[in-house]
N, C-alpha and C positions, 0 to 999 in steps of 0.2 A: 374663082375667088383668089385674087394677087396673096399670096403668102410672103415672110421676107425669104432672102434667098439662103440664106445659113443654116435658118430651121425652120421647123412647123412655129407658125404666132399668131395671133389674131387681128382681124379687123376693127381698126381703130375705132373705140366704141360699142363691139358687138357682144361686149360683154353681160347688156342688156337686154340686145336684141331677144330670145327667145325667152324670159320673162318678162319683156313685154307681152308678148304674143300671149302666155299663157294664160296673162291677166286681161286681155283684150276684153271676156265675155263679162269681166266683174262690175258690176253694176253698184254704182253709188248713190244715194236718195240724193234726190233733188235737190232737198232743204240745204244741205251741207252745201250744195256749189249754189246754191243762191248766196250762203250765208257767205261765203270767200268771195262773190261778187259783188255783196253788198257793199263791201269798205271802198269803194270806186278803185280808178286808176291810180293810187297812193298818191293821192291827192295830199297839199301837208295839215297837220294837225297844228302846228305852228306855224303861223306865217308864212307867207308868199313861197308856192313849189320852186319858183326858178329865184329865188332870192341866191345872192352872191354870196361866196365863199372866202373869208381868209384864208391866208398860207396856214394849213394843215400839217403837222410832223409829229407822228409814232416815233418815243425813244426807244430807243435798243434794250432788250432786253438781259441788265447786267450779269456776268457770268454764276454771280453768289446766288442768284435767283435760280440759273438755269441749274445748280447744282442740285436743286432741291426737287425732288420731287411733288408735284402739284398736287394740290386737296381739290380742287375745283380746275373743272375743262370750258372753257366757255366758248372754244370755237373750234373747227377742225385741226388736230394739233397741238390747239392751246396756246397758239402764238399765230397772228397774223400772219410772219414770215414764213412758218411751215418747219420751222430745224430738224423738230423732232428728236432732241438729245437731252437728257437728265443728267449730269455725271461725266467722269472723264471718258475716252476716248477708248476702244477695246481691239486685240491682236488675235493671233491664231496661235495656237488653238482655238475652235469653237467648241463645245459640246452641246449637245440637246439635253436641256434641264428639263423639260415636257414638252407634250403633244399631245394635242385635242383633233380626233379625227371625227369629220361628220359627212364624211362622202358628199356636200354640197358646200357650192365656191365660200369664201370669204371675200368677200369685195370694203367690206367695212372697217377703218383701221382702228384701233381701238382707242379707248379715253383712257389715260392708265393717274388713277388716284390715289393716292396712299400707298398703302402695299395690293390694292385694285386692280382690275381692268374690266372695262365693259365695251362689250362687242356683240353683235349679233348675225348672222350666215343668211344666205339663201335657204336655209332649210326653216326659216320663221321664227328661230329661237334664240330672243337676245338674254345674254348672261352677263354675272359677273362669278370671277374667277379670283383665287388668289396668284398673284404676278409672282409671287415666290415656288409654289408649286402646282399649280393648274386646276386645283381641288376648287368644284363649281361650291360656290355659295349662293344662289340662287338662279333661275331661270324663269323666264317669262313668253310664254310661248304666244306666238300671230299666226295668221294664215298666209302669208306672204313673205317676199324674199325680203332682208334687210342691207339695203348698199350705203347706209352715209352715216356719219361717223357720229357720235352722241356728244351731247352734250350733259357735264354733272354739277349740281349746285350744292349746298353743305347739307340742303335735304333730299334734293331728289336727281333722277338721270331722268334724260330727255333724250328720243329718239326717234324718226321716222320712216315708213314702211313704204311697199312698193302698195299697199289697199289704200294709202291715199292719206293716213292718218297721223297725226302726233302721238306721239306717248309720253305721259309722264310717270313712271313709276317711283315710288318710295325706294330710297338710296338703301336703307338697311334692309328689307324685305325684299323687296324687288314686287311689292304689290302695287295693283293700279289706283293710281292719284285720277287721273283725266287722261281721255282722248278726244281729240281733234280731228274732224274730215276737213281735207281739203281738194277733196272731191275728182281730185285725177292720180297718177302713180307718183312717189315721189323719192328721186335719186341723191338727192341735195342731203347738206347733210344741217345739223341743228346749230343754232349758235344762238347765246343767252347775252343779249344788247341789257348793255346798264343793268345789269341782273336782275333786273324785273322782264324783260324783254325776250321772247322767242320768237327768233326770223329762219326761214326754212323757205323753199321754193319747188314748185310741182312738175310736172312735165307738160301740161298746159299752158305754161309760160307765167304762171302767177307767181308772187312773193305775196308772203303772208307772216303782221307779227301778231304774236298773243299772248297773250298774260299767261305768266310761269307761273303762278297761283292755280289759275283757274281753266285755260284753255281756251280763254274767250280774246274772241276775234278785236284787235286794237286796229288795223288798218292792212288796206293788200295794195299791190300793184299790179301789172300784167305787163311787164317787157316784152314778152315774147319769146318761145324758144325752149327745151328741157332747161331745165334751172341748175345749174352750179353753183356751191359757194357756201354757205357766205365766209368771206375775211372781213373781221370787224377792228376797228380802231375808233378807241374811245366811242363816240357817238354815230359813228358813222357804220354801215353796212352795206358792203363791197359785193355784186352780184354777176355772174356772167351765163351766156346760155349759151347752146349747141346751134347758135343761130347767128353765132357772132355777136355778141349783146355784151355791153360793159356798162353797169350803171351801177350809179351809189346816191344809198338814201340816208336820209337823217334817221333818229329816234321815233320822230314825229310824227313819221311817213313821205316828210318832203322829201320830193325828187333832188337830188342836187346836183345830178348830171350824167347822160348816156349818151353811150357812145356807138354806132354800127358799123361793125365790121364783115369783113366778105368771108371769112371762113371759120370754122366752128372753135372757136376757145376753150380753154381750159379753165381750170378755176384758178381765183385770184389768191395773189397773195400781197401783203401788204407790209412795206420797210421803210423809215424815215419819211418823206414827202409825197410818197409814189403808191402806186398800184402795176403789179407786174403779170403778164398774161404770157402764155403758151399758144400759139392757135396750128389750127392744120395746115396751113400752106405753109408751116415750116418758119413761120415768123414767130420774134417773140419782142412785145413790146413792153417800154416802160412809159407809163400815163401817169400824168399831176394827181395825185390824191383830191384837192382842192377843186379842180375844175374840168379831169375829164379829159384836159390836152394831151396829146402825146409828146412825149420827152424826149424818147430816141425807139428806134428801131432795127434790128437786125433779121437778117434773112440767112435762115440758116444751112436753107438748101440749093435756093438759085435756081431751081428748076419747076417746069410744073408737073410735080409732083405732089400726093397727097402725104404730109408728115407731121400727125400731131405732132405736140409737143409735152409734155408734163405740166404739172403746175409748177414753177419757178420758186425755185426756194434762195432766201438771203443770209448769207452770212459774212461777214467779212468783208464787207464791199465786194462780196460777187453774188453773179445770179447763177444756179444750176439746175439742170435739167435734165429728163430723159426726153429720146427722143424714137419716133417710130421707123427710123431706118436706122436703130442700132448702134443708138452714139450717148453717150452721156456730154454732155458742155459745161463748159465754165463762160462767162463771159464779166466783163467788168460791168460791176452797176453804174458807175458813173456815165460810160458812153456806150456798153455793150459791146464794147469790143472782144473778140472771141480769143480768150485768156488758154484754152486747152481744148480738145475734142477725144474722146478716147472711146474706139469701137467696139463694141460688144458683138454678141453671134446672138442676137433676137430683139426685138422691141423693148423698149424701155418706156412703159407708160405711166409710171406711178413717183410721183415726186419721192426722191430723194433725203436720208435722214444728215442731218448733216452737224460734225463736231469739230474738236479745233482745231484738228490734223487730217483725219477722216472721212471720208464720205462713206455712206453704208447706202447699196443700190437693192433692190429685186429686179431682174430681167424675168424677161419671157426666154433667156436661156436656160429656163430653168434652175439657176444658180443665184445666189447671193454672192454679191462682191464689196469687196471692202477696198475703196479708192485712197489714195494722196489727192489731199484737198490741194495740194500746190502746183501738182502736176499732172493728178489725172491718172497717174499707172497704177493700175489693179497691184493692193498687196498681196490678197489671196481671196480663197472664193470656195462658195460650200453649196453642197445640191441642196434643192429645196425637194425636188421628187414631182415639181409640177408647174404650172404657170403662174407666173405672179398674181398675186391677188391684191394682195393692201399695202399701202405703202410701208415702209418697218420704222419700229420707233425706240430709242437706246435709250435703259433707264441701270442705272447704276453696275453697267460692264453686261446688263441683258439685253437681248434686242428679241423684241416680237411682232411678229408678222402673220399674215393667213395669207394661203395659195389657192387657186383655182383648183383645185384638187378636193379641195376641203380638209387642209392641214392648217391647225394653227399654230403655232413657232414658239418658243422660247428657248434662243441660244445664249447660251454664256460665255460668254468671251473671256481671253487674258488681258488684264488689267496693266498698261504701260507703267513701269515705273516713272517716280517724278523726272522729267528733262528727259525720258526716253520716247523715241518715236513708236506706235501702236505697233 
């Protein structure tokens, strides 16, 4: 088993590996994968699957916006791009405002709502918490490990299991509304299209959306491949698999265009005109939102080698990344030209939180590091006590994260004054 050479890290991906295994023997009724095969190939619900596309462009997300803390999560993140920042910009000192220990990973990053957060572990139990002091406000307990990221609406949270199912439980309770089989494991994480809309994707290689009401099946597809994703903008629904698979669909179900690739992708993220991917051979590209082409491409190792890459986060006209030999990147969105590279001592698999000066990383060095968004040089860096888990996410000088360890995070930063650097 190739390790990196700095530390002990994982095998790109094998963070599933033995909860797959363990779910191997779980048996799903029949009805439920009929009922996910029934909506065809996402065939469209409106007009012609291969009908053509106009130019496509997601505005940017204005900073008065991002100051605000979000009432509704509607995709991994909350934002196509992936920032993952609420509020200004944070320094060191760090301290630990709380900790939630459950001796199983956290792979799932969390949806953070109001003074909120909902998240759920491999130990099968999704919660919400207060973001101020970690005090659970309810819990809802599965049989199964929970890896992708939820989605919350003004009444309920949505979220899916490695047993194959949707959940929708009530936002103030945390009681069950509706579940949904879709009849294989599922790693992907929720996102609520035109907010009537739930698109989520299995490890069978399907995508499936369904009514946020009720849990009934509107239409599926089958790309092929573990399912990643989804990044949504406006009407469209950005999908990628462990199979090299980049496809985007309408509302409707129409296909609007895939794309195959030779090495395993990452999940998408989505800026201005574009669709931006991570994949394992160390490449990362930028594709036409609209149609699927590829726009530019950079290689970011030149060798053959195996080196995931993060999911690719936008800010600023750059795209950044971790990567699995140990490097975080900047590169320019416009042509991808490689803007910085700065080397860590372990894998970096988990996209990046990113603010106006900032960048806030989790390695598999076991540390958190707080970057220069302009240059790349680590300002300072703090133990996590275990392997990264979930990517982190900055809400008003806080950042929380969960570790493979089964630690979940709430650091509180020093707050830059106005015109000072973090």
């Amino acid at each position: 088993m190739t390790r990196s050479a700095a530390a002990p890290g994982r095998i790109p991906g094998s963070r599933f590996a033995p909860l797959i295994g363990a779910l191997a023997a779980l048996v799903v009724t029949a009805v439920v994968i009929v009922a996910i095969r029934a909506g065809g190939g996402g065939g469209p619900a409106d007009g012609d699957e291969n009908a053509e596309m106009g130019a496509v462009t997601v505005e940017a997300i204005p900073d008065s916006v991002r100051d605000e803390i979000p009432n509704t999560w509607s995709q991994p993140r909350n934002d196509p791009s992936g920032t993952g920042v609420w509020g200004p910009d944070v320094g060191s000192p760090m301290d630990t405002l709380w900790r939630i220990h459950t001796g199983m990973e956290f792979f799932a990053a969390p949806a953070l709502c109001g003074g909120t957060l909902y998240f759920g572990g491999n130990d099968g139990v999704f919660m919400a918490v207060s973001a101020a002091d970690g005090s659970r406000l309810w819990a809802f307990g599965t049989s199964c490990g929970l890896n992708g990221e939820a989605a919350v609406s003004d009444s309920a949270v949505f979220f899916c299991g490695q047993d194959g199912y949707v959940y929708s439980l009530d936002r103030a309770s945390g009681s069950l509304r509706w579940k949904a089989g879709l009849g294989y494991h599922i790693f992907a994480s929720v996102g609520l299209l035109c907010d009537t809309i739930l698109v989520t994707g299995n490890s069978e290689g399907s995508i499936a959306a369904l009514s946020a009401a009720s849990g009934d099946l509107l239409w599926s597809a089958s790309p092929g491949g573990v399912i990643l994703g989804p990044a949504l903008a406006d009407t469209i629904a950005v999908f990628t698999s462990e199979d090299g698979i980049a496809c985007a669909y309408g509302a409707g179900g129409n296909e609007l265009w895939r794309r195959d690739f030779s090495a395993q992708a990452s999940a998408p993220s989505i800026g201005g005109s574009s669709v931006y991917i991570g994949f394992s051979d160390g490449v990362v590209r930028r594709i036409d939102l609209a149609s699927g082409t590829v726009v530019w491409e950079t290689d970011l190792v030149q060798q053959p080698v195996r080196t995931v890459i993060s999911r690719p986060v936008l800010s600023g006209g750059r795209v950044f990344a971790g990567t699995c030999d140990s490097r975080v990147v900047c590169l320019s969105e416009e042509d991808g030209s490689l803007q910085w590279d700065t080397p860590l001592e372990n894998w970096v698999q988990l996209p990046p939180a990113v603010g106006a000066a900032s960048l806030y990383v989790c390695s598999d060095d076991q540390r958190f590091h707080v970057l220069d968004v302009e240059t790349g040089e680590i300002r300072f860096s703090i133990e996590m006590g275990g392997y990264s888990g979930t990517a982190p996410i900055l809400a008003n000088g806080t950042v929380y994260f969960g570790t493979a360890s089964g630690d979940f995070f709430a650091f509180r930063g020093t707050l830059a004054d106005d015109g000072e650097e973090p």
